[in-house]
C-alpha positions in Angstrom: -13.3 7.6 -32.4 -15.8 4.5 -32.5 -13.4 2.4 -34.9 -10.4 3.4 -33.3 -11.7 2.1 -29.9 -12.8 -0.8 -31.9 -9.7 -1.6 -33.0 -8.1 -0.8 -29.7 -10.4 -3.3 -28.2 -9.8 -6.1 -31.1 -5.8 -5.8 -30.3 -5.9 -5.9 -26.6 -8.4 -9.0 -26.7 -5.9 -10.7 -29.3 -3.8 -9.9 -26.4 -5.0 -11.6 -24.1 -5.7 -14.3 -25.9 -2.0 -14.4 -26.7 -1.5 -14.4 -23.5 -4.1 -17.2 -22.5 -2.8 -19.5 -25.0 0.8 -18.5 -23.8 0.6 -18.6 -19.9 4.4 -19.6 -19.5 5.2 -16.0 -21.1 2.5 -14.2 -18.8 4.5 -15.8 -16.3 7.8 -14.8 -17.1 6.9 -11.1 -17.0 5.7 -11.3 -13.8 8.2 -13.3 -12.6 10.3 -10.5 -14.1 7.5 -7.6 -12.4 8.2 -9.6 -9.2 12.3 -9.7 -8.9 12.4 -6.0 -10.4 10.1 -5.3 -7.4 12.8 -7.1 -4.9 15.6 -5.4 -6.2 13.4 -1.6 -5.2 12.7 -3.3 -1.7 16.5 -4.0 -1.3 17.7 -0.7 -2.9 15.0 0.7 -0.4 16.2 -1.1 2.8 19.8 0.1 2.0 18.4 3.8 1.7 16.6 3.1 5.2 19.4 1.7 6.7 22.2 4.4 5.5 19.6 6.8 6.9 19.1 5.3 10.5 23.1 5.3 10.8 22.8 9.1 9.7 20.0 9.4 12.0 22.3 7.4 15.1 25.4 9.7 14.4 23.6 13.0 15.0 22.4 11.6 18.0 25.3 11.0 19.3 27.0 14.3 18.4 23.8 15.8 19.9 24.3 13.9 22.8 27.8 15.0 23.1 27.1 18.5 23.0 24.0 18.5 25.7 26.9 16.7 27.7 29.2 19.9 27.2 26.7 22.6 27.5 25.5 20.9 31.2 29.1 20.7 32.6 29.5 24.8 30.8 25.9 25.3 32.6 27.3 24.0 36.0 30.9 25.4 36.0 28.6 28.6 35.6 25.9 28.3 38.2 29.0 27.6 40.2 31.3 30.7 39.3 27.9 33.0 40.2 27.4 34.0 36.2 23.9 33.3 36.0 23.4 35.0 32.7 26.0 32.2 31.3 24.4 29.4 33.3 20.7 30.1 32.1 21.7 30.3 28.5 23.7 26.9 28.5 20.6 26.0 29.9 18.2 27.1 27.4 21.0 25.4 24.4 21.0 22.2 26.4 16.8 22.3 26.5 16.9 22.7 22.5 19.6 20.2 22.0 17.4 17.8 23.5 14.4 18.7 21.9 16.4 18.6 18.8 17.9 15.0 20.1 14.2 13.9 20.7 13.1 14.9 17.3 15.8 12.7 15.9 15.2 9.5 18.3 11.7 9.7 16.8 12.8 9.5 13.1 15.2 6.6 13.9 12.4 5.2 15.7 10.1 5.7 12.4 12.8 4.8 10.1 13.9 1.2 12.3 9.6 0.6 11.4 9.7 1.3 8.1 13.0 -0.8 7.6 10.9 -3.6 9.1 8.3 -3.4 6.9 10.3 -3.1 4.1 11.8 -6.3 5.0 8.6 -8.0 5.6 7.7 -6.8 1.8 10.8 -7.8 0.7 10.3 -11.5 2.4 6.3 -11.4 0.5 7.8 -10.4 -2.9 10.1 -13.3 -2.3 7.7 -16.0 -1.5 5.4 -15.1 -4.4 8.3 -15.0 -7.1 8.9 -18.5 -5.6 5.5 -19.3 -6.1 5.4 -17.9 -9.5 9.0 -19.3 -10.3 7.4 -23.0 -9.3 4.1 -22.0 -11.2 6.2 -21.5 -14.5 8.0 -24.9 -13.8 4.5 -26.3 -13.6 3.5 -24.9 -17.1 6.6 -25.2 -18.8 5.9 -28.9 -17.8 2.5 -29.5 -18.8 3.7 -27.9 -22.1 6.0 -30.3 -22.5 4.3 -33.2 -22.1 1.4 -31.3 -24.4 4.0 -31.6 -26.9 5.3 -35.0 -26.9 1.1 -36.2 -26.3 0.4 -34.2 -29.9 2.6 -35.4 -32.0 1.2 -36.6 -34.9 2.1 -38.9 -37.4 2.2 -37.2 -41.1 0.9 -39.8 -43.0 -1.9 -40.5 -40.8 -2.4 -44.2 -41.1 -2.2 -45.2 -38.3 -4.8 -42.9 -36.6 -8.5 -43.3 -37.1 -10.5 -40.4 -38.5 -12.4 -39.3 -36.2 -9.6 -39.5 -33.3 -8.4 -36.4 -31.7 -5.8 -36.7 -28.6 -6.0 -35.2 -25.7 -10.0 -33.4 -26.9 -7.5 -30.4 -29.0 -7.0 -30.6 -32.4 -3.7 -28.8 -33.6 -5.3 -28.7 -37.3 -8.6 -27.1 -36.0 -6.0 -24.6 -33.8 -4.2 -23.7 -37.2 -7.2 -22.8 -39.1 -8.7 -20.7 -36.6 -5.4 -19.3 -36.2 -4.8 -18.2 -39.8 -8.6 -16.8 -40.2 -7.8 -15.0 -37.4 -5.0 -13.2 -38.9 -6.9 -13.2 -42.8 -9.8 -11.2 -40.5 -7.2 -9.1 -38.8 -5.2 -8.2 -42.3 -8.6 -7.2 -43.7 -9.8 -5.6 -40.9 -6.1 -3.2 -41.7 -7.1 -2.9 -45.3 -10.4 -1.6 -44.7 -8.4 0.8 -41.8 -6.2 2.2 -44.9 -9.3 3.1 -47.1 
C-alpha cells in the first residue's frame, strides 16, 4: 500500500500545485461551489415557504371547525344534552391542541425561512467577493502576460535580465522534468 499512497500523495500535491499556479481556475470552482450553494438556499426557502402556507391553511380549517364544535357545544349545553355538549367540548379541546401544535411549526418554519434567507444573503456576498477576487486575478494575469513577453531573438535584452524576478524559460524546464519524473515514476508503476 506504501507506493500507492505514495503515488496518491505525488498526484494530489501536483494538484495543488496546479491549482497554486492556476488560482483563477481554483476560483471558478468555487465561484461555481458558491452559486450551486444559492440555488439549494433558494430551492430551500421555496420548500419553507410552500410549507408555512400548508402549515397557515390547516390552521385556518382548524380554526373553523373549533368555531363549529363551540356553537354545536353551546346549542347543546342549551337544549339540556350534556352528553353532546361535553363531547363537542372534549373535540374542540383537541382541535386546539392540534391548532397549537401547528402555530408552533409555522412558528419554527417562519425561523428557519429567516435563516435561510440570512444564508442565502452570506452565500451571496461571498460569491461577490469571490466573483471580484477572480476579476482581480484574471487581471494580474493579464498584465503577467503582456509584462513577459519576450522578444525571440533576444537582442535586445541583456543576459542576465529576468522581468518581473520569473523566468518563463526556468518555469518550462521545471515544468517538463516534472512530467519526465512523473512518466518514469508510471514506467517503474507498470514493472
Amino acid at each position: 500500500m506504501g507506493l500507492f499512497d505514495d503515488f496518491n500523495r505525488f498526484l494530489e500535491n501536483r494538484l495543488d500545485e496546479f491549482l497554486r499556479n492556476n488560482p483563477h481556475l481554483e476560483l471558478e470552482a468555487l465561484e461555481e461551489q458558491l452559486q450551486e450553494q444559492e440555488e439549494d438556499t433558494l430551492r430551500l426557502i421555496a420548500d419553507l415557504q410552500l410549507q408555512q402556507k400548508q402549515l397557515q391553511d390547516e390552521i385556518l380549517a382548524i380554526a373553523q371547525d373549533i368555531q363549529r364544535w363551540h356553537e354545536r357545544s353551546n346549542k347543546a349545553k342549551a337544549t339540556g344534552r350534556q352528553d353532546l355538549a361535553q363531547a363537542a367540548q372534549e373535540r374542540e379541546a383537541a382541535l386546539l391542541r392540534q391548532g397549537n401544535q401547528r402555530w408552533g411549526q409555522m412558528e419554527g418554519c417562519k425561523q428557519r425561512i429567516a435563516q435561510a434567507k440570512d444564508l442565502q444573503g452570506q452565500i451571496q456576498k461571498r460569491r461577490q467577493e469571490v466573483i471580484a477576487k477572480a476579476t482581480e486575478v484574471a487581471a494580474a494575469r493579464s498584465s503577467y502576460k503582456a509584462d513577459s513577453v519576450w522578444e525571440t531573438s533576444g537582442w535586445n535584452q541583456s543576459a542576465n535580465r529576468i522581468p518581473n524576478g520569473a523566468d518563463p524559460l526556468e518555469d518550462k524546464f521545471k515544468r517538463w522534468e516534472m512530467e519526465d519524473e512523473l512518466e518514469q515514476l508510471k514506467r517503474n508503476l507498470g514493472r
